[in-house]
ZAPAVO-820862 format. One record per residue (C-alpha): residue in one letter; x negated, y, z. Coordinates in steps of 0.001 Angstrom, whole numbers, padded with zeros to 6 digits, always signed. Each point is the difference from the previous one (the first is absolute). Layout:
BEGIN
AXYZ;...
***
This chain:
BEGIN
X+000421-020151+046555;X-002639-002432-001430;X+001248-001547-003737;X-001214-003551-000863;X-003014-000575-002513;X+002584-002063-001482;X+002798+002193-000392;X-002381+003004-000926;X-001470-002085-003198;X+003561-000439-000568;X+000535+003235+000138;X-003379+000608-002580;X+001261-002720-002112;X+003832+001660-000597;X-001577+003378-000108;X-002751-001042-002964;X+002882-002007-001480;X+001994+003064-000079;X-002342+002190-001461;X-000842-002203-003036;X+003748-000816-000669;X-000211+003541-001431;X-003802+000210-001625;X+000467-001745-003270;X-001788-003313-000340;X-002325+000142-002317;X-001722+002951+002048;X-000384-001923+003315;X-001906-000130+001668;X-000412+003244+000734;X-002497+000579+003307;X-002652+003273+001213;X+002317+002701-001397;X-000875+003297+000954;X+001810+003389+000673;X-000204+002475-003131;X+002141+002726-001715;X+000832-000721-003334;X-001671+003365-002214;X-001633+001270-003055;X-003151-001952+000941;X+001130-003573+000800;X+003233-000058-002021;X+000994+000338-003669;X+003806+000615-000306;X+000724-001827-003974;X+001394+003347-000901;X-001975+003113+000700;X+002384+003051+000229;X-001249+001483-002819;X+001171-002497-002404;X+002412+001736-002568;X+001820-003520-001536;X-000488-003692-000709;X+002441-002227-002071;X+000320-003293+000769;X+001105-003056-002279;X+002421-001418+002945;X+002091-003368+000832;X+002187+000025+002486;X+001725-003671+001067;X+002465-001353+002640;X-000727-003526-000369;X+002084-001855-003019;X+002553+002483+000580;X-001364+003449-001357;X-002704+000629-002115;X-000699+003491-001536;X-003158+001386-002442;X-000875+003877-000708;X-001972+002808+001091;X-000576+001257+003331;X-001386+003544+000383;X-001571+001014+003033;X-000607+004076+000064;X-001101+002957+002737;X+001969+002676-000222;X-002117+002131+003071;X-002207-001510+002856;X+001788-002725+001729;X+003258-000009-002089;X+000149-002796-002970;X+002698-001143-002262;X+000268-003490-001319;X+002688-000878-003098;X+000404-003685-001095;X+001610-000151-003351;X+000568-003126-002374;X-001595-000016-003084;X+003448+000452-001990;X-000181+003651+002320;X+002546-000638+002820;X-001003+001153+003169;X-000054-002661+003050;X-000727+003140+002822;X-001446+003231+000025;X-001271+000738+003060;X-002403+002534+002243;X-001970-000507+002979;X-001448+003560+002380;X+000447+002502+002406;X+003852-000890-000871;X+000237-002761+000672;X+001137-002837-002169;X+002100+001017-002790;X+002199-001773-002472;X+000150+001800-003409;X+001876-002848-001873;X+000489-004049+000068;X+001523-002695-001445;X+003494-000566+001788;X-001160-003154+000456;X-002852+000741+002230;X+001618+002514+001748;X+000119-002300+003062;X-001847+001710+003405;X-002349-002609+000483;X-001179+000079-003245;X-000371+003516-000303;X-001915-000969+002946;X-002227-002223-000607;X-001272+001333-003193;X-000569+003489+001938;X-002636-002199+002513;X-001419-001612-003019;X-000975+003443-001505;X-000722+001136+002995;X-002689-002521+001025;X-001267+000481-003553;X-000673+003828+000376;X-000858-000345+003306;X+000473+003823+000609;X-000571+001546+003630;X-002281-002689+000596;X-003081+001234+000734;X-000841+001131+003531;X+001756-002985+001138;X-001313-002283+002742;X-000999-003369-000691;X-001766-003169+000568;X-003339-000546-002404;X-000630-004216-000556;X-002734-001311-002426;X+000524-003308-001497;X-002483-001565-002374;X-003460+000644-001155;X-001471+001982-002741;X+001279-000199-003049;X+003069-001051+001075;X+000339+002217+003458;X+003462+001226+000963;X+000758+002982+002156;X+003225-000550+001553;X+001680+002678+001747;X+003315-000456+001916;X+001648+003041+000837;X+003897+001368+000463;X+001457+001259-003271;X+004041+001030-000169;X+000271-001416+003429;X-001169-003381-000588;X-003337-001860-000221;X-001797-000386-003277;X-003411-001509-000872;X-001975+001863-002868;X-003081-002254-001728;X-002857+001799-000936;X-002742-001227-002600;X-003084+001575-001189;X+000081+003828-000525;X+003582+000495+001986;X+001938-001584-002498;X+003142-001323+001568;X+000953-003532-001452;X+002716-001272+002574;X+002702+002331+001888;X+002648-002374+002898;X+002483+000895+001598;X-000164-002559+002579;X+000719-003180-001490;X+003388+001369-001724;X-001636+002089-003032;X-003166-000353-002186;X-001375+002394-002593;X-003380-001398-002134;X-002040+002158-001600;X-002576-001111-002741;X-001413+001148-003177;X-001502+002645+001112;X-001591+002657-002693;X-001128+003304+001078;X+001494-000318+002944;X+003359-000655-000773;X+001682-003195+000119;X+001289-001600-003787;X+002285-002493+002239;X+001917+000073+003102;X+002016-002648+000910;X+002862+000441+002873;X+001395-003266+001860;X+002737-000350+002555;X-000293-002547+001608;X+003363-000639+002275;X+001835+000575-003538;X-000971-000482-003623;X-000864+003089-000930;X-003076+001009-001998;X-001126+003375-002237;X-002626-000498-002251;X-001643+002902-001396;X-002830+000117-002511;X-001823+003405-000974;X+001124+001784-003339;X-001062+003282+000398;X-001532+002890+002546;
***
């Protein structure tokens, strides 16, 4: 059965649309990608597995309605398992929790954010922060830009959904998306390591800001 040029540009058209509805703006547009798997050579995870512990001066805000200061920790307890404990800086604990082979466990919260989709949605956050499993991943290599200011974007699935990674000079990973719903900005970088990461929902207002203290 023969299609119509006009109904296959159409067709282009709702399939291009459809595509970028999920590729965040500011990175279109994206064109020549090529085939790759994400590894040791082409990719810089923000945390190597070898890390023993960083501490984080953190903010964590919903909005006008909550707004909470402290100290997140972020520490490896063996290859691929991590532990994460936000407390205020008058030593309450908001949540305890651990990410691994176990899956994603709850060691203590505030009653208050006890709610599933909370738990939730700070368990992707982490998770697209550590990045862990990633490598050996398929995924689709862009380049945007020119020297000094060339990007290497890859595009690859992550936790079951799509996620764009922004690479700079030397693999250092500035921007992490999660489609168009999540962003995590990464700047500051010394030795490697990121002094400030800044975490942005965007289909709610809620944002983590985390500046370096200690590794």
């Amino acid at each position: 059965m023969q299609i119509s040029l006009s109904k296959l540009l159409a067709f282009i058209s709702w399939c291009l649309f459809f595509t970028s509805c999920t590729t965040p703006k500011h990175l279109l547009p994206l064109s020549k990608g090529s085939q790759t798997v994400l590894s040791s050579d082409n990719f810089k995870p923000i945390f190597k597995d070898n890390f023993k512990s960083f501490l984080f001066k953190t903010t964590l805000s919903y909005g006008d309605k909550f707004q909470q200061g402290g100290l997140l920790a972020l520490k490896q307890l063996s290859e691929g398992n991590y532990r994460t404990i936000f407390m205020t800086k008058f030593g309450m604990t908001l949540f305890d929790f651990e990410f691994g082979e176990n899956g994603f466990i709850v060691h203590k919260t505030m009653e208050q954010m006890k709610l599933k989709i909370f738990l939730k949605i700070i368990e992707q956050d982490m998770e697209m922060l550590l990045t862990r499993g990633i490598l050996g991943s398929q995924a689709t290599q862009f380049e945007k830009g020119k020297f000094p200011k060339k990007q290497t974007i890859f595009k690859t699935t992550f936790n079951q959904k799509k996620h764009f990674f922004v690479q700079e000079r030397k693999h250092k990973i500035t921007e992490i998306h999660q489609n168009r719903a999540v962003s995590i900005f990464l700047s500051k970088y010394i030795a490697n390591i990121p002094r400030s990461i800044h975490i942005q929902h965007h289909k709610m207002p809620l944002n983590m800001k985390l500046t370096l203290l200690k590794h």
